[in-house]
Structures are given as C-alpha cells and as structure tokens.
PDB file of N, CA, C and O in Angstrom:
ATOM      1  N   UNK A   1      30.496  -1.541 -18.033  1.00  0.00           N
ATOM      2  CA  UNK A   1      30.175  -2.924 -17.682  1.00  0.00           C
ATOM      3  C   UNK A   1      29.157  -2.943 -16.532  1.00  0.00           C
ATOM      4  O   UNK A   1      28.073  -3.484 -16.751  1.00  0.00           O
ATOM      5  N   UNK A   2      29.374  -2.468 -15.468  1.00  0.00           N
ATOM      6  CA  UNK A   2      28.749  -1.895 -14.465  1.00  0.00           C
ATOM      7  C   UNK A   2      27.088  -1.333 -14.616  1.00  0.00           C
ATOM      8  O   UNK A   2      26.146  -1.815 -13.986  1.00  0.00           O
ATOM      9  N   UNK A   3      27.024  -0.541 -15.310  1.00  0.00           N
ATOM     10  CA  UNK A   3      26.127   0.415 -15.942  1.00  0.00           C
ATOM     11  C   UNK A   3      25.372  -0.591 -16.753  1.00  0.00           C
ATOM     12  O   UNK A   3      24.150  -0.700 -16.654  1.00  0.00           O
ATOM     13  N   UNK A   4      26.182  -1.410 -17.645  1.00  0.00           N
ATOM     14  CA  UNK A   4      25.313  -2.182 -18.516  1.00  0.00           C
ATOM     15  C   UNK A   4      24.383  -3.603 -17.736  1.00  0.00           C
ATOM     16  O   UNK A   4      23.345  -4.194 -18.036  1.00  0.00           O
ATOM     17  N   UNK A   5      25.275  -3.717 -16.744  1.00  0.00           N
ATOM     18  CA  UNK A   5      24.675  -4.913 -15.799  1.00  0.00           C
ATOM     19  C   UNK A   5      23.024  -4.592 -15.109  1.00  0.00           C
ATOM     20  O   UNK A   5      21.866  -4.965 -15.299  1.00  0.00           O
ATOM     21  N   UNK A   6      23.864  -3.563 -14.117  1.00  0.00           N
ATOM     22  CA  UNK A   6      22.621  -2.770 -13.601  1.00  0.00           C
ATOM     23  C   UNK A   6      21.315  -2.282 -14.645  1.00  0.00           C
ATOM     24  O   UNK A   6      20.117  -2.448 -14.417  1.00  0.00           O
ATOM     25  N   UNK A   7      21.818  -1.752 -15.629  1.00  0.00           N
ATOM     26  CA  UNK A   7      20.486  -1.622 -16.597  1.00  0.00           C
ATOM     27  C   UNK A   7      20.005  -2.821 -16.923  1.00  0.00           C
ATOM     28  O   UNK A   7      18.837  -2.694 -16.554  1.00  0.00           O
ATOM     29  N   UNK A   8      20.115  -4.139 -17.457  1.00  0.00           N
ATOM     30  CA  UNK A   8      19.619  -5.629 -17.539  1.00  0.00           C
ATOM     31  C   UNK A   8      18.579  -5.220 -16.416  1.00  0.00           C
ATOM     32  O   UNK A   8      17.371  -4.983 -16.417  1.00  0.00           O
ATOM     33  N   UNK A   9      19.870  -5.248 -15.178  1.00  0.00           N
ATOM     34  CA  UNK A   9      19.161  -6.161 -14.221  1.00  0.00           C
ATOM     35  C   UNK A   9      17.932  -4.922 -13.801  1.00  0.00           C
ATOM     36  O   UNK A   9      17.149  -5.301 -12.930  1.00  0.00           O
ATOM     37  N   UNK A  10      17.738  -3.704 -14.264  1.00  0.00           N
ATOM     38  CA  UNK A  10      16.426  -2.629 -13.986  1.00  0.00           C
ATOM     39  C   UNK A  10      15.254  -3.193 -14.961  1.00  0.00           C
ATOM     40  O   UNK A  10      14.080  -3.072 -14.612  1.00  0.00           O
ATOM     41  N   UNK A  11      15.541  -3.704 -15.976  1.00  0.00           N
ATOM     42  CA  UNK A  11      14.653  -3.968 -17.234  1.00  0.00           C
ATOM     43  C   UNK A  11      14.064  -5.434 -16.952  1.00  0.00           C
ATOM     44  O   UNK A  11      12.991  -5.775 -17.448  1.00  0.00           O
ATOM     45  N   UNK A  12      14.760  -6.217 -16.194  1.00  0.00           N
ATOM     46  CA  UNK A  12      14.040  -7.920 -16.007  1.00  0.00           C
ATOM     47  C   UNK A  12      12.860  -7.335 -14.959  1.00  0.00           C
ATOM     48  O   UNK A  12      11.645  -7.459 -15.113  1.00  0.00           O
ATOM     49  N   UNK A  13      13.587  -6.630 -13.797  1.00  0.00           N
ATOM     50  CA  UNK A  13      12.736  -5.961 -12.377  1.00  0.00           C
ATOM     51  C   UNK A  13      11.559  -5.650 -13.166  1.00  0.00           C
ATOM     52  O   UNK A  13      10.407  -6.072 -13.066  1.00  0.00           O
ATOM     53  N   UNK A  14      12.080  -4.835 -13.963  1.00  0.00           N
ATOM     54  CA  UNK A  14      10.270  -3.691 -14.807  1.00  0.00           C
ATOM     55  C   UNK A  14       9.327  -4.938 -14.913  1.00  0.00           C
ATOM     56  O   UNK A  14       8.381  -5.191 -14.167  1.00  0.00           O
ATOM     57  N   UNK A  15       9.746  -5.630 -15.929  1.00  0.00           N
ATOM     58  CA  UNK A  15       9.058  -6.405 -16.674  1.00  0.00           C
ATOM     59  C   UNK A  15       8.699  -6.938 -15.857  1.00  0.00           C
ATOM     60  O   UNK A  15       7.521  -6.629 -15.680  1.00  0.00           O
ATOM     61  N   UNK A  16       9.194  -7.982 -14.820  1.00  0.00           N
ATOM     62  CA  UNK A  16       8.296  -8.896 -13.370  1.00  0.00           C
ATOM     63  C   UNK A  16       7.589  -8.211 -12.755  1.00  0.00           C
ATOM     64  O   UNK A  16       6.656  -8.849 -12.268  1.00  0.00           O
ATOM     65  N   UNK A  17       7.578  -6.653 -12.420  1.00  0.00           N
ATOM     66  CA  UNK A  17       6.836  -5.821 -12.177  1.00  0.00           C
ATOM     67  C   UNK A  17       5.936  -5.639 -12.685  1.00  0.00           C
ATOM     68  O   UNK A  17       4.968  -5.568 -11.927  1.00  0.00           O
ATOM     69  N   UNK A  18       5.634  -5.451 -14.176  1.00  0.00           N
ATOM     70  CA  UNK A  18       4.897  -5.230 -14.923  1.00  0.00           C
ATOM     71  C   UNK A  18       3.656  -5.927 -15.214  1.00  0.00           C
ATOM     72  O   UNK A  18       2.514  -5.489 -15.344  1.00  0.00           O
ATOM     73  N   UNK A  19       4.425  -7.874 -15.334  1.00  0.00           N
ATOM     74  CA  UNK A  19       3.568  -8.266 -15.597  1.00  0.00           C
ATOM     75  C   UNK A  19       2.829  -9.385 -14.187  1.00  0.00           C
ATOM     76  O   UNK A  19       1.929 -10.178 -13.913  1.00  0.00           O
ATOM     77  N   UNK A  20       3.954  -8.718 -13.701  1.00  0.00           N
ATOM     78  CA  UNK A  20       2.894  -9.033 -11.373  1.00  0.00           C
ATOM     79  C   UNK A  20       1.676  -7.979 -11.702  1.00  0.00           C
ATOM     80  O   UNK A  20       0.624  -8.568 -11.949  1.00  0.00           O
ATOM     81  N   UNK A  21       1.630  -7.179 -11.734  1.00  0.00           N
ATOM     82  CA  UNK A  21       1.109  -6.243 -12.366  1.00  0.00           C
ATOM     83  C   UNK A  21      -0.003  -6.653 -12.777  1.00  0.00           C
ATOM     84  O   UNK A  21      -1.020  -6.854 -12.114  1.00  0.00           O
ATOM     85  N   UNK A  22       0.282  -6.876 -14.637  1.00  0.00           N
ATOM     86  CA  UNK A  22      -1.122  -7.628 -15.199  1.00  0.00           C
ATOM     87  C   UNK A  22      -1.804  -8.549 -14.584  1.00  0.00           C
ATOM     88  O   UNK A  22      -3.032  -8.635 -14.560  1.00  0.00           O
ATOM     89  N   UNK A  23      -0.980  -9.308 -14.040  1.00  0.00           N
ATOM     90  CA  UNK A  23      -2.300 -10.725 -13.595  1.00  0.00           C
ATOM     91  C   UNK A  23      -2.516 -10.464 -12.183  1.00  0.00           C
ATOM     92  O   UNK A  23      -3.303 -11.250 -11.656  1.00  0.00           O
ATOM     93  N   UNK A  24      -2.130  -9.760 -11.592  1.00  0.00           N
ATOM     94  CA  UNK A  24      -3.246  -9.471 -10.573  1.00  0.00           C
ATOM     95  C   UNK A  24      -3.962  -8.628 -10.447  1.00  0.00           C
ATOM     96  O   UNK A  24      -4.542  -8.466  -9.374  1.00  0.00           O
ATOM     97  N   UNK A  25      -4.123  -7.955 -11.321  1.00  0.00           N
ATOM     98  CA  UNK A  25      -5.334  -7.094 -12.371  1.00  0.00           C
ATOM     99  C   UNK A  25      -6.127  -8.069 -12.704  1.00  0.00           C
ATOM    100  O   UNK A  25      -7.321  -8.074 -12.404  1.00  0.00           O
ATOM    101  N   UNK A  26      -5.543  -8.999 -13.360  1.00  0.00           N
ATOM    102  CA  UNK A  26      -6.419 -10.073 -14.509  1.00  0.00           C
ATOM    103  C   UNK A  26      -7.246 -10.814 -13.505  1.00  0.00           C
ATOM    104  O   UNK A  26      -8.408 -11.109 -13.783  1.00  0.00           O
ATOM    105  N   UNK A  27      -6.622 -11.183 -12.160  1.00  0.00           N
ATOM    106  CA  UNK A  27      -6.664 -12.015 -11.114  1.00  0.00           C
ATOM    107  C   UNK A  27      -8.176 -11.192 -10.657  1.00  0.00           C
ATOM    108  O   UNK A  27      -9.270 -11.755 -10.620  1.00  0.00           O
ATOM    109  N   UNK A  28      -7.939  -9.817 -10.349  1.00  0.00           N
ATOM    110  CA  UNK A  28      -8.609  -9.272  -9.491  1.00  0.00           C
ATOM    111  C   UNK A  28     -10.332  -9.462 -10.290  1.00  0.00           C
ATOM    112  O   UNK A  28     -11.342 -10.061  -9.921  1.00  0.00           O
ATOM    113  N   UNK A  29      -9.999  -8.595 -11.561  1.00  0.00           N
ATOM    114  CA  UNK A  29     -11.378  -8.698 -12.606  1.00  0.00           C
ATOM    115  C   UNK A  29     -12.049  -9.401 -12.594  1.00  0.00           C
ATOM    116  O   UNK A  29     -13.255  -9.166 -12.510  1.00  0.00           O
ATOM    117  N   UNK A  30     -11.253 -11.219 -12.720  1.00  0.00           N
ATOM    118  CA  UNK A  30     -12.168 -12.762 -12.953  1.00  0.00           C
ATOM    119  C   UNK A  30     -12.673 -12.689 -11.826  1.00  0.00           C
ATOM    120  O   UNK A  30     -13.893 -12.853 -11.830  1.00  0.00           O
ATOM    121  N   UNK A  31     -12.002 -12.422 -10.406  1.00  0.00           N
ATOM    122  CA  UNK A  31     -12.726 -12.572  -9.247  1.00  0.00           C
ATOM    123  C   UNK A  31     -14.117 -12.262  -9.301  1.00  0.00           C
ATOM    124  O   UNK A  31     -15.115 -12.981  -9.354  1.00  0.00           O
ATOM    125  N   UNK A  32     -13.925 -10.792  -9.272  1.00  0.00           N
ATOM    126  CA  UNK A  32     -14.851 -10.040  -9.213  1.00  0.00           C
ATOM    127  C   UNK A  32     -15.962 -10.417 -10.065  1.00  0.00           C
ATOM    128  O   UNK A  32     -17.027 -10.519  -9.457  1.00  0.00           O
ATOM    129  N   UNK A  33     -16.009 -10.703 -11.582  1.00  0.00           N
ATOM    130  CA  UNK A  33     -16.561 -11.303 -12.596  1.00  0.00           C
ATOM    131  C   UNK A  33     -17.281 -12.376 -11.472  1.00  0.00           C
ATOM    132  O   UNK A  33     -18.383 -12.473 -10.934  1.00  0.00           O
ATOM    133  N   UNK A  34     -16.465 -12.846 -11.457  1.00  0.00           N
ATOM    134  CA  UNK A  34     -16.995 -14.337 -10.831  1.00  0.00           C
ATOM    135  C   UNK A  34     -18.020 -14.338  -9.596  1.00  0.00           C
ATOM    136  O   UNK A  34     -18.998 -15.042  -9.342  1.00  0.00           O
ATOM    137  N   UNK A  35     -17.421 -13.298  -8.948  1.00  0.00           N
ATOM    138  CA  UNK A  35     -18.744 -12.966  -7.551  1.00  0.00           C
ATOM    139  C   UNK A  35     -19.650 -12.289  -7.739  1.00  0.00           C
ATOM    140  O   UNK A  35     -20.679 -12.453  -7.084  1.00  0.00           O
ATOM    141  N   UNK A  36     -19.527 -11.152  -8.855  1.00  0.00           N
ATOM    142  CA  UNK A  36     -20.885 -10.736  -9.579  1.00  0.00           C
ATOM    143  C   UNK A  36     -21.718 -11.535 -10.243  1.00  0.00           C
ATOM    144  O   UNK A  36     -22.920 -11.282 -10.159  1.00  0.00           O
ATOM    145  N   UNK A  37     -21.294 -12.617 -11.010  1.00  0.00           N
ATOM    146  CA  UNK A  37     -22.208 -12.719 -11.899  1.00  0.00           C
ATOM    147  C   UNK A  37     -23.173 -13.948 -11.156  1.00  0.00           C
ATOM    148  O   UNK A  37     -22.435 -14.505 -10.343  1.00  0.00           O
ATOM    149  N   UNK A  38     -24.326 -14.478 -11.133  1.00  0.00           N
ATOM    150  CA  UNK A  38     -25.204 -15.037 -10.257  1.00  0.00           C
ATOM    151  C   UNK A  38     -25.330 -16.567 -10.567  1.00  0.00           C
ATOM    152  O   UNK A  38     -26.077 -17.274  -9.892  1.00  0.00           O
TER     153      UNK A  38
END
C-alpha cells in the first residue's frame, strides 16, 4: 500500500518535472526566436 502510494506519488513528480521541463525549453527557444529574429 505504502510502496504503491509512494510510486503514484514518484510518477505525478516525474511528469510535473518533465513537462516544467518542456516549456521552459519551449519558453526559452520562442524567447530567443523572438530576440533574434529582427
């Protein structure tokens, strides 16, 4: 029960991790896009 909780609750973490992750990647690129291009 224990074990099964804690694993959920490692796999929601990943994923908010993951996809904090993508968009401030995504975030960072458009920036950049955006101050490069003239």
């Amino acid at each position: 029960m224990l074990y099964s909780l804690l694993y959920g609750y490692f796999n929601i973490n990943l994923f908010q991790y993951l996809t904090f992750r993508a968009g401030l990647g995504f975030f960072i690129a458009f920036f950049l896009t955006l101050f490069l291009m003239p």
